[in-house]
C-alpha positions in Angstrom: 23.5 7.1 -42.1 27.2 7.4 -41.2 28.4 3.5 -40.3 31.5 5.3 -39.0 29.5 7.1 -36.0 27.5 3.6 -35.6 30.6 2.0 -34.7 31.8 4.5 -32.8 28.9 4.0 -31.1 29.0 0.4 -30.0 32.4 0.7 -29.4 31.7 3.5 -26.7 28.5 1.1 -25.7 30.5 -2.3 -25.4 33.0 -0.1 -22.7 30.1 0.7 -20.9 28.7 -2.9 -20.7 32.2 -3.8 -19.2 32.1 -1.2 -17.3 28.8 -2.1 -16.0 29.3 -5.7 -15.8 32.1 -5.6 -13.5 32.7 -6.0 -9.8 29.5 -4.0 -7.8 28.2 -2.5 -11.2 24.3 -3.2 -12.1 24.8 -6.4 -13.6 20.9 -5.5 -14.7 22.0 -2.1 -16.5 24.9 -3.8 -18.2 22.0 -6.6 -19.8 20.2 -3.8 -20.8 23.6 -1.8 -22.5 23.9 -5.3 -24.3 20.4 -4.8 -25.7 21.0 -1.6 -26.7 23.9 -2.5 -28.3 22.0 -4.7 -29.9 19.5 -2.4 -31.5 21.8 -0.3 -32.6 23.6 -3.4 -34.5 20.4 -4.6 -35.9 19.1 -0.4 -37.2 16.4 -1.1 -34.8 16.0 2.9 -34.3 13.0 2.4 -32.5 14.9 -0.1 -29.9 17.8 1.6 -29.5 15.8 5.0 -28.7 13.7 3.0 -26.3 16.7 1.3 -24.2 19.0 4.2 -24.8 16.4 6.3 -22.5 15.8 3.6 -20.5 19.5 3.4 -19.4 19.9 6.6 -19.1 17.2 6.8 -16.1 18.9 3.8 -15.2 22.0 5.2 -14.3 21.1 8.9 -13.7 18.5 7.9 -10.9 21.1 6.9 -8.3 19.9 3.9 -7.3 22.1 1.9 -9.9 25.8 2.0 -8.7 26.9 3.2 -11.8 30.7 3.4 -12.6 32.7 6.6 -12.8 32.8 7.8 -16.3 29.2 5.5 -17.1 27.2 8.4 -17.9 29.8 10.0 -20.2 30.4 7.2 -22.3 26.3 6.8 -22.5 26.6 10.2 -24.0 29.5 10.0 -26.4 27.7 6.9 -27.7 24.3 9.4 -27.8 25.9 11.4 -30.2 27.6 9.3 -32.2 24.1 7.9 -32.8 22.7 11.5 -33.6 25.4 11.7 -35.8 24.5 8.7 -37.4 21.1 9.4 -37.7 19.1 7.5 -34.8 17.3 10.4 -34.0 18.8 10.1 -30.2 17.6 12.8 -27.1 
């Protein structure tokens, strides 16, 4: 497991969560980036495959008013965790 491509990660997880958390974002989706961030912190593979989909519908469903550029960063974070080995879709 690569800790480089962890942290790239969070780091591409903790601008979504701003992202998210500001002005008519889903304040709900950016508590839920925070507990993914969280699993991926903690190794908790199992967690962060769990909330990682669960965001992704999230956002991808249209009724979230997700931010320009959300979706993007969801993915660059998606394969820094493949690349780290979460075993990410």
């Amino acid at each position: 497991m690569t800790s480089d491509h962890r942290t790239a990660a969070i780091d591409h997880l903790r601008a979504l969560r701003e992202r998210l958390g500001s002005g008519s974002a889903d304040p709900s989706a950016a508590e839920e980036c925070e507990q993914l961030i969280r699993a991926v912190e903690a190794f908790h593979m199992e967690g962060a495959r769990f909330r990682m989909h669960g965001l992704r519908r999230r956002l991808a469903s249209g009724d979230a008013h997700a931010p320009d550029g959300a979706l993007q960063l969801l993915d660059a974070a998606a394969e820094a965790l493949r690349s780290a080995g979460f075993g990410i879709r």
